[in-house]
N, C-alpha and C positions, 0 to 999 in steps of 0.2 A: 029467389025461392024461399017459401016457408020453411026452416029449419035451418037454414044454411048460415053459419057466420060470418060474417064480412070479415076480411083481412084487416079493415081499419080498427073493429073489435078486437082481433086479436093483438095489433100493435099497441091498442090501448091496455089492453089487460098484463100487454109485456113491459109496458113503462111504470105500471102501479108495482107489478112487481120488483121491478130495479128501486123503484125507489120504497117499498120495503123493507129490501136487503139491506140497503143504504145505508137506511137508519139502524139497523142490528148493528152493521161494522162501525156505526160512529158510537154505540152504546158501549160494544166488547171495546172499543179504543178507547175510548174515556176512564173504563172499567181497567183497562191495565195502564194506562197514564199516570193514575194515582199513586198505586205504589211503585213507582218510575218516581216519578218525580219526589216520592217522597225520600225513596232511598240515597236520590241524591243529595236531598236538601242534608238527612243525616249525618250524610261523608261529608260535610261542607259544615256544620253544627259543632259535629264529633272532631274534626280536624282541628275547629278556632279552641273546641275548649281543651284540646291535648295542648296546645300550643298556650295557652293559660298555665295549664297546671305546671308545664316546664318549666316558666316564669316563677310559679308559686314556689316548686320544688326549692330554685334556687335561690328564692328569699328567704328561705324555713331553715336553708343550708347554712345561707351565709349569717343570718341572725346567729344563729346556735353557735356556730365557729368563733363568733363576734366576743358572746357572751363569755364561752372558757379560755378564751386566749386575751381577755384583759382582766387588768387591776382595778376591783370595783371592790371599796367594803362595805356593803349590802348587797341582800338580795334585790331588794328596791331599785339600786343603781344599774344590778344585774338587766332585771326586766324593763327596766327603763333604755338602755343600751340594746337590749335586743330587738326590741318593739324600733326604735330609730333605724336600726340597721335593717329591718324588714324594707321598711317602710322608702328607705332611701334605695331598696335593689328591686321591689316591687314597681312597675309603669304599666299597669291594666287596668286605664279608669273607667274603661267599660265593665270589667268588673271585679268594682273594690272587695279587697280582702282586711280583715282586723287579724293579727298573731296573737296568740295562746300560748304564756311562755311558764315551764315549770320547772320549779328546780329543786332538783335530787340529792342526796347526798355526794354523788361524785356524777351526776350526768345532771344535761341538762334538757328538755324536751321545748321544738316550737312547731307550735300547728295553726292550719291557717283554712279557711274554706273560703271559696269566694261561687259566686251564682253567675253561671254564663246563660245570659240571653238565646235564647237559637229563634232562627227564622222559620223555617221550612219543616221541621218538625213543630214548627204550632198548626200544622194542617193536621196534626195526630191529637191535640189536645196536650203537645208536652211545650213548655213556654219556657222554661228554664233548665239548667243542669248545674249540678252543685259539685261543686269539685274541690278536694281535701289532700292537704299532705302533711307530712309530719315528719318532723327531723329529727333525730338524738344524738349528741356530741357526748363524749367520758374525757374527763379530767383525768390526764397522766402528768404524774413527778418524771421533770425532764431536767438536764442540766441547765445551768443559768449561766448568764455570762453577758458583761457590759464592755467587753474588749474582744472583737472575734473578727481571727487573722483569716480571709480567705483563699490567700493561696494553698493550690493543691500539692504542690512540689518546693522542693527545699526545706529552709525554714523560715516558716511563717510568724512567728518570736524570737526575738535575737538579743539577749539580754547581756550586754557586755560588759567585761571588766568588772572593774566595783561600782555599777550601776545600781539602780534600784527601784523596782516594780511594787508598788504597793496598791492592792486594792480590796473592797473590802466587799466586791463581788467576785466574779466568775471570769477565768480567762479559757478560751477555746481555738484552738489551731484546726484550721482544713486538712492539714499537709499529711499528704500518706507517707512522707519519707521519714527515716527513722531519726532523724535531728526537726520533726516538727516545730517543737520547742529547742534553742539552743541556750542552754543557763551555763554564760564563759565564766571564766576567772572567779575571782571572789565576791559575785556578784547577790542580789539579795531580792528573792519575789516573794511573796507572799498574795495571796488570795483567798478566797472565801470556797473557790474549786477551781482545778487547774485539769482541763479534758484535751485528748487528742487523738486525731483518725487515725497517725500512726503512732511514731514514738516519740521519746524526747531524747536527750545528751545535755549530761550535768558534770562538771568540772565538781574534782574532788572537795575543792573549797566556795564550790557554789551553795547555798542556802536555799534552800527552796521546802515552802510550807501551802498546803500541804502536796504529797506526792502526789503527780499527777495519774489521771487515769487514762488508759492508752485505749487505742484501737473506738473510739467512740465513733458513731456515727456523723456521716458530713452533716453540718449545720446549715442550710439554704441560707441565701439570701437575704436577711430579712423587709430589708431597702430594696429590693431588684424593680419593683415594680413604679417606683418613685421616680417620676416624668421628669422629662429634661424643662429649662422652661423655656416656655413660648415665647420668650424674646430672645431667644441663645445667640440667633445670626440675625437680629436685628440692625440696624444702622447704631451706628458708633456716636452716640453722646459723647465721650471723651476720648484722645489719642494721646498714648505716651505719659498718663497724667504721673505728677509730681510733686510732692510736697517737700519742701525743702528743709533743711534741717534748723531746729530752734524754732521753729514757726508752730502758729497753732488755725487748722482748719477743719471745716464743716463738708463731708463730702453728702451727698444725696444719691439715688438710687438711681440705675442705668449702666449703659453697657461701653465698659471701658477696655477699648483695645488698645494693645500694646501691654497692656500690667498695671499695676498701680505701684507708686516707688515712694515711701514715705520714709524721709531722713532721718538722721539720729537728734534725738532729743524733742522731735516733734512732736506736738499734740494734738490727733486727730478726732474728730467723733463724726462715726458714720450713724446719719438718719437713719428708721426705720425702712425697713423694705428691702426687695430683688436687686443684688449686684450680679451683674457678667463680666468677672474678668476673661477675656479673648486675647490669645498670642500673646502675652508676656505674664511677668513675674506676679506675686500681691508680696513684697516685699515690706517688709516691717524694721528700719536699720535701729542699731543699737540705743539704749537707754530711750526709745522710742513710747510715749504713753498714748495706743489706742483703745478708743471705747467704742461701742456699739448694741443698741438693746435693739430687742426685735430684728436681726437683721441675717441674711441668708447670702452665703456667696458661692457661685457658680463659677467653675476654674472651665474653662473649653480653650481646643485651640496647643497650637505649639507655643510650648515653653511655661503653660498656663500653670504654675506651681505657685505655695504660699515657700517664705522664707523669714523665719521671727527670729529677727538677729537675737544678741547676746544684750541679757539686762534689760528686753522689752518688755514692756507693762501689757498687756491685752486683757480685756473686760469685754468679752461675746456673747450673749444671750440670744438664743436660737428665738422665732416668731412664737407667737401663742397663738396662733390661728393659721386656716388658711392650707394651701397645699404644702407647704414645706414646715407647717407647724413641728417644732421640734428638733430640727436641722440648724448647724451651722454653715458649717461647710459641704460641698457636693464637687469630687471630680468629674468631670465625664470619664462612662466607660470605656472609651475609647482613648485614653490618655495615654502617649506615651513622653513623660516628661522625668527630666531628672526629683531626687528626691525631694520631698514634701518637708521642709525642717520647722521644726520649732525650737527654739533657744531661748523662748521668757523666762522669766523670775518666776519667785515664788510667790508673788503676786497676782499671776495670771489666775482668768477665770473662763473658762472656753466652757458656756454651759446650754446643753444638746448633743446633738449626733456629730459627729465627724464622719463623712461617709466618702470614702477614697476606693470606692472596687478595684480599679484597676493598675495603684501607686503604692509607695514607700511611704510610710511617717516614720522619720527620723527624729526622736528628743535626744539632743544635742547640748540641754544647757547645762550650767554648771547648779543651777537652782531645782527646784518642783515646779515641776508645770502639772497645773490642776488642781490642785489641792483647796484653793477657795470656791468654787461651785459646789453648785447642789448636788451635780450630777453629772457626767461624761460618759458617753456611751462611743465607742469608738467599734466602725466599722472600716475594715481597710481592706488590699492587699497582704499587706506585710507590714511588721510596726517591728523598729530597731532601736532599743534606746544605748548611746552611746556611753564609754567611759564615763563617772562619775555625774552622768544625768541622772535626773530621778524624778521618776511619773507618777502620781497618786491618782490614782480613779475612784471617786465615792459612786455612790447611789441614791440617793436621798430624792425618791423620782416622787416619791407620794408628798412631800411635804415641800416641793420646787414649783415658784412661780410659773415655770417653762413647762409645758406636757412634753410628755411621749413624743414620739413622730408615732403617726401611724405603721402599725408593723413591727414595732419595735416590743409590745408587749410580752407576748411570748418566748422569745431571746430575754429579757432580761428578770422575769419572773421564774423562766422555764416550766408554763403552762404548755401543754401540748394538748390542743385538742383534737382526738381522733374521733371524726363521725361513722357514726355506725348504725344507722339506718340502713 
């Protein structure tokens, strides 16, 4: 009939309009997919460059720590050191940063920016984000000191009889008990400053220059972080090795178990490089003459202790490079061995760190041990010099072949830098 519409009309007219609708819900979809997607790309953008600037932070940190807790004379040397120390704690080559380093009358300032790339916000027209930090470190006068006892209990210096302590830096005790320092008999120290967490006890005829100052703050670590080395528990190059006495030998570098036992009158020269003494002595017997430049020894193990008879010659010069740059000796801290003695002459020259955390050094000879080096920095336990021994510790770090160890700056200068960003 004229007028009437076919049902297949209306079916068609009902598919045109579905698929009108269609198209509106795939436009409004589109239309909120973008800022969807683009707020994720953001969080995803905003996430890598936080995780930059963390990195940056603690380039800027550690530069700036770098710069007040060492011995440089220039500022040149300064920003030359800080800029290396950036640059060595800094790994985001995606995106490099240069440090800005400035320095103050007692502060130092390092700032750094670096441009992070983003993905998904270049849908917005933003391509890059620039991200900045800035560090500030203050130079505090701290106590100094090139002999620093770390036990917490007893006493940590034990200067006996008519002994005799001379140094021409800084001596520092951990110990909270009231004989921190013990200065017996008629004994004789002297130092450049004498500090302690608790007290000290001095024998009426003891000497001691100048009075020490009590109740000082514990002094960390300044070695703690000084790795064991990577050959410790390696296979054994030598066992039981021996040099006999009147003989003269060449030892080279590697890991000696059992100890090392060099006789009296022998003449030894240890090569450059890494020794592991493991399970026994490094024995040194009487009127014994050893040398050694550049060279580092590692005590592990029972019984692993050094012992420098009476009358021995020793000439030790710590590495110039490297990871144990400025170390001579290293106990593990896990040592528990009898004590650590030295008995050389007054010829001896042990120049670097002695680093025993967890032992005794005993000077036991009748001579000076130390006195010909540039420099000695003793970090121990506990250090005991016996009856009529007598220990001389210089300083002479700026104008010595051998460097610092690292870490050792701040303890011997008594540079403290506190950051204060």
């Amino acid at each position: 009939m004229i007028g009437m519409i076919s049902s297949k009309s209306i079916r068609d007219a009902l598919a045109a309009f579905r698929r009108d609708r269609g198209g509106n819900v795939a436009i409004t979809f589109a239309l909120v997919l973008i800022p969807i997607v683009v707020s994720v790309g953001a969080a995803i953008d905003y996430s890598r460059a936080n995780s930059v600037k963390a990195h940056l932070q603690a380039a800027t940190d550690a530069a700036v720590l770098y710069i007040t807790g060492g011995p440089y004379a220039n500022d040149d040397q300064r920003i030359s050191a800080g800029k290396k120390s950036f640059h060595g704690n800094y790994h985001r080559p995606e995106a490099p940063a240069t440090p800005t380093v400035t320095i103050g009358r007692d502060t130092v300032t390092v700032s750094a920016t670096a441009n992070v790339k983003t993905s998904m916000l270049g849908l917005v027209g933003i391509h890059s984000m620039s991200i900045g930090t800035t560090s500030v470190s203050r130079i505090t006068g701290g106590s100094s000191a090139c002999v620093l006892a770390l036990q917490t209990m007893n006493d940590g210096i034990f200067v006996h009889g008519n002994a005799s302590l001379k140094s021409n830096c800084g001596l520092y005790a951990n110990s909270t008990s009231n004989n921190a320092i013990d200065f017996d008999g008629d004994s004789v120290t002297t130092a450049s400053s004498i500090c302690v967490v608790g007290n000290y006890t001095k024998d009426s005829q003891a000497k001691v220059s100048p009075t020490p100052k009590t109740r000082c703050r514990v002094m960390s670590d300044p070695l703690a972080s000084l790795p064991v080395p990577t050959n410790a528990s390696a296979s054994c190059t030598n066992n039981g090795y021996k040099v006999d006495g009147k003989t003269t030998k060449t030892l080279n570098p590697g890991v000696y178990c059992g100890g090392i036992d060099i006789g009296s009158s022998a003449k030894v020269t240890f090569s450059p490089g890494v020794y592991i003494i493991r399970d026994g002595h490094f024995k040194i017997g009487s009127s014994a003459q050893v040398t050694g430049q550049n060279v580092f020894f590692y005590l592990t193990g029972q019984d692993a202790n050094f012992d420098m008879g009476s009358a021995s010659q020793i000439n030790f010069t710590a590495p110039k490079s490297g990871t144990y740059k400025g170390v001579i000796f290293f106990q593990s801290r896990t040592a528990n061995t009898p004590y650590n003695k030295f008995g050389s002459s007054s010829t001896s020259v042990l120049q670097g760190a002695v680093y025993i955390p967890n032992g005794t050094v005993e000077i036991n000879c009748k001579g000076s041990v130390g006195a010909s080096a540039d420099y000695t920095v003793w970090v121990v336990k506990r250090l005991q010099i016996d009856s009529n021994a007598r220990l001389q510790v210089t300083n002479n770090y700026a104008g010595s072949t051998t460097p610092l160890a690292d870490g050792l700056s701040a303890m011997v200068y008594g540079n403290r830098p506190i950051l204060v960003r």
